[in-house]
BADOZA-316575 format. One line per field, with one value per residue: residue in three letters; x, y, z of N, C-alpha, C in turn. Coordinates in steps of 0.2 Angstrom, whole numbers. Example, Ala and Ser with C-alpha at 12.3 -4.5 7.8 and 13.67 -1.06 7.14 Angstrom:
2
residu <- c(ALA, SER)
nc1 <- c(66, 64)
nc2 <- c(-28, -11)
nc3 <- c(39, 35)
cac1 <- c(62, 68)
cac2 <- c(-22, -5)
cac3 <- c(39, 36)
cc1 <- c(66, 64)
cc2 <- c(-16, 0)
cc3 <- c(39, 39)
END
This chain:
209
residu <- c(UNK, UNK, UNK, UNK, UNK, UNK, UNK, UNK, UNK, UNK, UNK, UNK, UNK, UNK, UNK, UNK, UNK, UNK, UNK, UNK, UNK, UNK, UNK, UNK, UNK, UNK, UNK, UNK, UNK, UNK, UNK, UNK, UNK, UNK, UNK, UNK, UNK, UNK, UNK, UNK, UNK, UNK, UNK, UNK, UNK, UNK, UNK, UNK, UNK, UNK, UNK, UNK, UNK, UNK, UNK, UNK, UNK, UNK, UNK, UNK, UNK, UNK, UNK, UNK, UNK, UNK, UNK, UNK, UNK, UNK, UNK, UNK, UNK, UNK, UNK, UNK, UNK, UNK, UNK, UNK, UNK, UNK, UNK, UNK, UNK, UNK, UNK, UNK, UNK, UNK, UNK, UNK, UNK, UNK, UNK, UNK, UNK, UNK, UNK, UNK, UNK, UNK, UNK, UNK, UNK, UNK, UNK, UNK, UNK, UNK, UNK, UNK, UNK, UNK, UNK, UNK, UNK, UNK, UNK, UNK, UNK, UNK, UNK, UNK, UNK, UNK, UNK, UNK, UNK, UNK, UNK, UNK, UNK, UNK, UNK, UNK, UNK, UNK, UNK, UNK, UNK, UNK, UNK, UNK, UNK, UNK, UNK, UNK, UNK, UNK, UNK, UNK, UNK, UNK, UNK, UNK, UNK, UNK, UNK, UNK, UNK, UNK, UNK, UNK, UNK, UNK, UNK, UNK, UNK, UNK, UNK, UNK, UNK, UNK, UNK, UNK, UNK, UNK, UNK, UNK, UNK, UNK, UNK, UNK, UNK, UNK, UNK, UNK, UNK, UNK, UNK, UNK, UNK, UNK, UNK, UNK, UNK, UNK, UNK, UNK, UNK, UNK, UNK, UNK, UNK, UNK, UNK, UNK, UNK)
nc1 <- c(195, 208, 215, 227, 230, 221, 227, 238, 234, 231, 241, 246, 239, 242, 255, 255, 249, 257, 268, 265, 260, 270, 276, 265, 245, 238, 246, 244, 230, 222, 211, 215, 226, 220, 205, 211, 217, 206, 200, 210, 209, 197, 199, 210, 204, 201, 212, 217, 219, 234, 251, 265, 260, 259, 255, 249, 249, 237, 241, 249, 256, 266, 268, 259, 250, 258, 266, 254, 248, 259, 258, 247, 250, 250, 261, 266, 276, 283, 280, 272, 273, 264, 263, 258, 264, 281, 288, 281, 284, 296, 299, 292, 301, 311, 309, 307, 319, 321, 324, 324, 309, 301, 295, 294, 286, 285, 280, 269, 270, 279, 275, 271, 261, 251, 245, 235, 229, 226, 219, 218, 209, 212, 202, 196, 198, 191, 194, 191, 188, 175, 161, 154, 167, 175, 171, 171, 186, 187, 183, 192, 204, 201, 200, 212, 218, 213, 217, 231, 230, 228, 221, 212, 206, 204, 195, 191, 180, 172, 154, 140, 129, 133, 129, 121, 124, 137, 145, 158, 163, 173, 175, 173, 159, 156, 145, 138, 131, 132, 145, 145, 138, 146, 158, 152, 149, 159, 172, 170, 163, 159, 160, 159, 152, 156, 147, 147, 155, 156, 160, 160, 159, 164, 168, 174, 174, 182, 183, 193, 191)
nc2 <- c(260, 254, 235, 233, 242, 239, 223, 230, 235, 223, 217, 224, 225, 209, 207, 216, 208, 197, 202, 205, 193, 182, 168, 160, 152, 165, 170, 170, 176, 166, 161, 150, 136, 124, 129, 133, 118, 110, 119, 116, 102, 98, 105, 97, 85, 85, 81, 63, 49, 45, 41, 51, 65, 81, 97, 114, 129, 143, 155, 155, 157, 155, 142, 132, 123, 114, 107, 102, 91, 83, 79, 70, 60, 63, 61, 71, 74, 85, 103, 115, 136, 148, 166, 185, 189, 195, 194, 183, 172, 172, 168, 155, 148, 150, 140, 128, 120, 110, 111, 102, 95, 107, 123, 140, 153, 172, 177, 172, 167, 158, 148, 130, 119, 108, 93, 97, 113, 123, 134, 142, 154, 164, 175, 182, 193, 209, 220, 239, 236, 235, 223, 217, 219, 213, 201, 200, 198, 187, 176, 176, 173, 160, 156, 157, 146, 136, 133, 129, 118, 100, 89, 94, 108, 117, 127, 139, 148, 161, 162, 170, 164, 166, 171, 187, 198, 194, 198, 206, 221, 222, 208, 196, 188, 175, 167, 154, 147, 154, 151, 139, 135, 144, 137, 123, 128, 132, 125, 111, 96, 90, 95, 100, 106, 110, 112, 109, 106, 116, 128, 145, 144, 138, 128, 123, 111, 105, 94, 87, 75)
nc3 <- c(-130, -135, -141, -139, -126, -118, -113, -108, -96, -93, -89, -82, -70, -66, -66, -52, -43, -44, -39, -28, -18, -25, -34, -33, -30, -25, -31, -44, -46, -41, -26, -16, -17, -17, -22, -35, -38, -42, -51, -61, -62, -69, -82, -88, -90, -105, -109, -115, -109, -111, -117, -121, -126, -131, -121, -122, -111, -112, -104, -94, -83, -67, -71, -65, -68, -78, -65, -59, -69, -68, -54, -55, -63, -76, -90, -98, -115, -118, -111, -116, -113, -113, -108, -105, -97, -92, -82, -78, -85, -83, -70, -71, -79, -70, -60, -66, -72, -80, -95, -107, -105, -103, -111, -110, -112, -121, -131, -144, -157, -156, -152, -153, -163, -155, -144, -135, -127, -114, -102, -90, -80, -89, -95, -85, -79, -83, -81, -84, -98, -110, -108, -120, -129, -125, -122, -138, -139, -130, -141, -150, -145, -143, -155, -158, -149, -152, -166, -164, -160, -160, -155, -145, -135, -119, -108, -93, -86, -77, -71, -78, -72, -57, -42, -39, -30, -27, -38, -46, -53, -64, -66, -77, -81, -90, -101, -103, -112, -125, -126, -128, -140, -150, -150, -152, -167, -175, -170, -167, -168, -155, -141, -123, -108, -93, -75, -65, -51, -41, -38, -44, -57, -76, -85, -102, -113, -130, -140, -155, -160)
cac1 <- c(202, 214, 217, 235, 228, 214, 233, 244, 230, 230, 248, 249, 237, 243, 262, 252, 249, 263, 274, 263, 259, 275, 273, 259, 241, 235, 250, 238, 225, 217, 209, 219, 227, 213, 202, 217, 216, 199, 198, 213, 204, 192, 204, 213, 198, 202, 216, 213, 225, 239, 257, 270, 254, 260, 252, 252, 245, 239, 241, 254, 258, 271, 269, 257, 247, 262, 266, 247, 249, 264, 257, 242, 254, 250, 267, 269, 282, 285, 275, 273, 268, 263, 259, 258, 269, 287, 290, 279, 289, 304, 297, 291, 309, 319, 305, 305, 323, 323, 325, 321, 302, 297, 297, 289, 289, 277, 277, 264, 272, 286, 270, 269, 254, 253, 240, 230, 231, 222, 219, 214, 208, 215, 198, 193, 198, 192, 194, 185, 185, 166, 157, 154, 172, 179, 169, 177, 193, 188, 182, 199, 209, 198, 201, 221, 221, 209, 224, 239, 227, 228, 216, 209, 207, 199, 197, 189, 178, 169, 149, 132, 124, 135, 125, 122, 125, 143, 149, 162, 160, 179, 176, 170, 157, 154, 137, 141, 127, 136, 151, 144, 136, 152, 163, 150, 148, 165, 178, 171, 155, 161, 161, 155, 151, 156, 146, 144, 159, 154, 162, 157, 164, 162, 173, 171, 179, 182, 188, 192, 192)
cac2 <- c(257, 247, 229, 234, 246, 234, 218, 234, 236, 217, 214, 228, 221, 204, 211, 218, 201, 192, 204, 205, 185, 177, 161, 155, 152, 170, 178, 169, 179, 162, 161, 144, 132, 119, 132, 129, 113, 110, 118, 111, 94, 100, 107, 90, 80, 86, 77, 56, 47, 42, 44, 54, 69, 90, 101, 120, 132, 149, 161, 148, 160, 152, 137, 126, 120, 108, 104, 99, 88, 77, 78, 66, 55, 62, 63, 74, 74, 93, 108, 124, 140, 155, 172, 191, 193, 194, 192, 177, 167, 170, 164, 146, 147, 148, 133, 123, 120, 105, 113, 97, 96, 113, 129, 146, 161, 178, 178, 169, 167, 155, 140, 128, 116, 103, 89, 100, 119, 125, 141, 142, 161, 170, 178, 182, 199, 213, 226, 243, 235, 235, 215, 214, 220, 207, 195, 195, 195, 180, 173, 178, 167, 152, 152, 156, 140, 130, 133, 129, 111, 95, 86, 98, 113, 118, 134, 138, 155, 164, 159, 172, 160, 168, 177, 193, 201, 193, 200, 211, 225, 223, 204, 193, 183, 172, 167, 146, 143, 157, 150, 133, 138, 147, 131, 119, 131, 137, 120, 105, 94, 87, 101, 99, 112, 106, 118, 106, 104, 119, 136, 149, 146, 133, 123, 121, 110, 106, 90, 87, 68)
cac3 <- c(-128, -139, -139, -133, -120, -114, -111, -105, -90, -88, -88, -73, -63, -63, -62, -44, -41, -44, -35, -19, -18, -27, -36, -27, -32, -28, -35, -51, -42, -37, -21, -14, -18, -19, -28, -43, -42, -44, -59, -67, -64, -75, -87, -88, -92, -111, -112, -115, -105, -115, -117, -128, -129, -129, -119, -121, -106, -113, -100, -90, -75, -66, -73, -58, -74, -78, -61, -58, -73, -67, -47, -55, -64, -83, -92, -107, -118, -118, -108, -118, -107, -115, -105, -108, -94, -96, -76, -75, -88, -79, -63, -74, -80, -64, -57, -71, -76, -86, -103, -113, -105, -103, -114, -108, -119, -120, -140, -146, -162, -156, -149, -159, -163, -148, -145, -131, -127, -109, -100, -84, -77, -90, -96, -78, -76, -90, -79, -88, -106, -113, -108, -128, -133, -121, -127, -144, -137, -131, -144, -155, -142, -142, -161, -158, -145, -159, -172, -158, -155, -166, -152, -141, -129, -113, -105, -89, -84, -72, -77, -76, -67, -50, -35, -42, -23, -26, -45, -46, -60, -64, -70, -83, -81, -97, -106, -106, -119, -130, -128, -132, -148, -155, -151, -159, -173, -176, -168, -166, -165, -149, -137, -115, -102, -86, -72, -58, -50, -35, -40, -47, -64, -78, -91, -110, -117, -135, -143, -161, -164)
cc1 <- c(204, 214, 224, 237, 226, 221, 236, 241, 230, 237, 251, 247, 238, 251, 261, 250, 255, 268, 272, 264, 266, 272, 271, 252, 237, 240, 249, 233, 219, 216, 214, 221, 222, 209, 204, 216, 211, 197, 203, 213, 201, 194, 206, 209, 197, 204, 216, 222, 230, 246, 262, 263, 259, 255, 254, 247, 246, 237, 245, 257, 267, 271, 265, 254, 251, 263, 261, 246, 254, 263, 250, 244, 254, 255, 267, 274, 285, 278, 276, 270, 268, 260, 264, 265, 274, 290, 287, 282, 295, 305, 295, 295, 313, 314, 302, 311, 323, 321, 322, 314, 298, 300, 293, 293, 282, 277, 274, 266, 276, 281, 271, 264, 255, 246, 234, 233, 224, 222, 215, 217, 212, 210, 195, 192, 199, 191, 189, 184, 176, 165, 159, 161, 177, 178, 172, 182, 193, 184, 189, 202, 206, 199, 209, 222, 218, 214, 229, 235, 224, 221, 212, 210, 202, 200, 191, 186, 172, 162, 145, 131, 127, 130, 127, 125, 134, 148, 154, 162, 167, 179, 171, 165, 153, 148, 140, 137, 131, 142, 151, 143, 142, 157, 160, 149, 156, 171, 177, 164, 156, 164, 155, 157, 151, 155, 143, 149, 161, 158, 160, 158, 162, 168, 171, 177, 178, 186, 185, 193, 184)
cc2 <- c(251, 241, 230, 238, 241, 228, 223, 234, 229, 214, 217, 226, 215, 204, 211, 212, 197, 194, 206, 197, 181, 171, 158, 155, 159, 174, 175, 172, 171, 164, 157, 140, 124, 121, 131, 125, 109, 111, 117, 104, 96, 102, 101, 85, 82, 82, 67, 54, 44, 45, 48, 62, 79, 92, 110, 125, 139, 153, 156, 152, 159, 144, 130, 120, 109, 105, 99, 89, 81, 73, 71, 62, 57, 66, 66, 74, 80, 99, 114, 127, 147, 159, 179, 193, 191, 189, 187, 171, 166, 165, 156, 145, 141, 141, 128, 122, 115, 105, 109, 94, 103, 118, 134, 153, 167, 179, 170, 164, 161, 148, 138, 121, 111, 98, 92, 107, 118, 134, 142, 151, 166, 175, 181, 189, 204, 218, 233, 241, 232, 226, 213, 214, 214, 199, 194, 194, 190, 174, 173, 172, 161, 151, 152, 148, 134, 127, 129, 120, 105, 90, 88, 104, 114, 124, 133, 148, 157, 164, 166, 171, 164, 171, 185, 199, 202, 194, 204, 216, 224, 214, 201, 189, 180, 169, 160, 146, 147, 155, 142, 135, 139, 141, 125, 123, 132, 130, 114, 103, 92, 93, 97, 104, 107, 112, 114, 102, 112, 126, 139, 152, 139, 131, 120, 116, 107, 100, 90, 81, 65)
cc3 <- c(-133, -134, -136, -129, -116, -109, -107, -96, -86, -86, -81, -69, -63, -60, -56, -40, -38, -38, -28, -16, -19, -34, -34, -30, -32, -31, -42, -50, -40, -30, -15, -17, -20, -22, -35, -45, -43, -50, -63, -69, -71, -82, -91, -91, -100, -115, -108, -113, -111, -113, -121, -132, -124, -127, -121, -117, -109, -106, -92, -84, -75, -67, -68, -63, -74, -73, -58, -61, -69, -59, -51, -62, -73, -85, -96, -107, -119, -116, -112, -114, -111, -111, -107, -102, -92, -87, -74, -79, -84, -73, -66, -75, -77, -59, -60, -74, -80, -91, -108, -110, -105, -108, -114, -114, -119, -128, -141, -153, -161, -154, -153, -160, -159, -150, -142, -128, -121, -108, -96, -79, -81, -93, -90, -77, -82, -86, -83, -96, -106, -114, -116, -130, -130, -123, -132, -144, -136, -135, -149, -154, -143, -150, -161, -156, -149, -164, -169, -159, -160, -162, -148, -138, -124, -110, -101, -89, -77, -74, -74, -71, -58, -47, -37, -38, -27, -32, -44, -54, -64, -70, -75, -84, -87, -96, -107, -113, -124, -133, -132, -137, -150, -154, -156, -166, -178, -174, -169, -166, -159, -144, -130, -114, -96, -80, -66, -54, -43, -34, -43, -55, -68, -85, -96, -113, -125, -137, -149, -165, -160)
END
């Protein structure tokens, strides 16, 4: 399977999402509402309080990321929202009108380098791609959002460590240490794993000062 086989399978299934759900936390396939924002806590904790800082969200849904962001008082100066799928830009669009803070786009090509880049559940779900060949996809990305990131990034995944009863053959579940290694190797000296916050997933993050 192609890399633009492998996106075409994951644009359908989250399209089956969206348009069952809406723009609600599981038409992102979350669980709840509090699930989300559990790990956008964690996500968050990237970026160092301050004022006048861009963010950009890769695989940005409907846009909850930013919202998240402004509900716990931290103001950026502009949101970018990057996703593969066409219909979930539109929906951060039509619920994010203010033109001069936000800007969603599904070309990658049009980002441009921010202070902090996240992404929250967008490895989660590799459907029949091969564990290994997914892996380097996600390792690819983490050098895309590395490039995109003057101060940091943070991405969230699904960990091993889960109850083996309770895997699904359909998802992801990432190798922390692995992914540590290749960030201190490959990003930053200043890399954490945050895996004690009560989910069955865990948080790398990556600063570069």
């Amino acid at each position: 399977m192609t890399e633009q086989e492998q996106l075409d399978e994951i644009k359908k299934y989250f399209q089956e999402r969206l348009d069952t759900y809406g723009t609600s936390p599981r038409g992102a396939d979350w669980n709840s509402s509090e699930a989300q924002n559990i790990r956008f806590a964690q996500l968050a904790r990237v970026i160092v309080p301050a004022s006048n800082f861009t963010v950009l969200d890769f695989g940005c849904g409907y846009g909850a990321f930013a919202d998240f962001l402004l509900d716990q008082k931290m103001f950026f100066t502009h949101f970018y929202g990057f996703d593969i799928l066409d219909t979930a830009i539109k929906s951060a669009v039509e619920t994010h009108p203010q033109t001069g803070l936000y800007s969603f786009s599904a070309d990658w090509a049009q980002m441009p380098e921010v202070d902090y880049s996240v992404a929250s559940g967008v490895f989660n779900i590799r459907l029949d791609t091969p564990y290994d060949q997914w892996t380097m996809y996600v390792l690819e990305c983490l050098g895309q959002m590395d490039q995109k990131s003057r101060k940091g990034f943070a991405s969230n995944f699904l960990t091993k460590y889960s109850d083996p009863e309770k895997m699904a053959s359909r998802l992801y579940y990432a190798d922390p240490c692995i992914l540590f290694d290749y960030c201190k190797k490959n990003f930053s000296r200043n890399v954490a794993i945050l895996h004690d916050y009560g989910l069955y997933d865990f948080t790398i993050i990556v600063r570069k000062f």
